[in-house]
C-alpha positions in Angstrom: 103.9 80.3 80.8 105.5 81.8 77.6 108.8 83.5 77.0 108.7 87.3 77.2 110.3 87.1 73.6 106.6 85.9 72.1 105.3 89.4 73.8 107.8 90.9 71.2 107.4 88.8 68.3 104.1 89.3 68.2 103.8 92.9 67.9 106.2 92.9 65.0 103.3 92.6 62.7 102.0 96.1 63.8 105.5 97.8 62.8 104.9 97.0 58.8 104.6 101.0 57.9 107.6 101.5 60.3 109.6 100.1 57.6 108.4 102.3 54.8 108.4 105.6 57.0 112.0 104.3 58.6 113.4 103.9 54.8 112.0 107.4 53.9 113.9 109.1 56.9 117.1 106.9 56.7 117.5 108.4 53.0 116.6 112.0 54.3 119.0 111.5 56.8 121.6 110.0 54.3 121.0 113.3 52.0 120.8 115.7 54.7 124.4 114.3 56.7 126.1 114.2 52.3 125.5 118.0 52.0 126.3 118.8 56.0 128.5 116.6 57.3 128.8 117.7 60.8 125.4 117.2 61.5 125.9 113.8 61.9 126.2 112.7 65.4 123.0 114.8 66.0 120.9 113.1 63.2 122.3 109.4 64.3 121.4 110.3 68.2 117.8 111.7 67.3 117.0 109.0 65.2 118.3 106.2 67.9 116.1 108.0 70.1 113.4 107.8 67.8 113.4 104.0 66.9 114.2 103.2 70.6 111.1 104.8 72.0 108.9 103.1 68.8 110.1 99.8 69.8 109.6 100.1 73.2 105.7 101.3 72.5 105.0 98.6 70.3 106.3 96.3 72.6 104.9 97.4 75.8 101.2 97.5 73.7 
């Protein structure tokens, strides 16, 4: 029977453009948080929402 970490390593290969689009949004974000600096517990929050529920599609697919 194989670890449930294999499950997860092998869907690793389908996040490649998650890299590129994650970059992209990190240095919105960075931008966005230098010329309003209050908005940055919002932006951090949305986007640990947003890489949490990616992760957990790609590795319940």
């Amino acid at each position: 029977m194989e670890p449930m970490a294999l499950g997860f390593l092998d869907s690793l290969p389908k996040l490649g453009q998650l890299g590129l689009i994650g970059g992209i949004i990190t240095l919105i974000f960075g931008i966005i948080v230098m010329i309003f600096p209050k908005i940055l517990n919002y932006l951090v929050g949305i986007w640990f929402i947003i890489i949490g529920v990616v992760a957990l599609i790609a590795y319940f697919t």
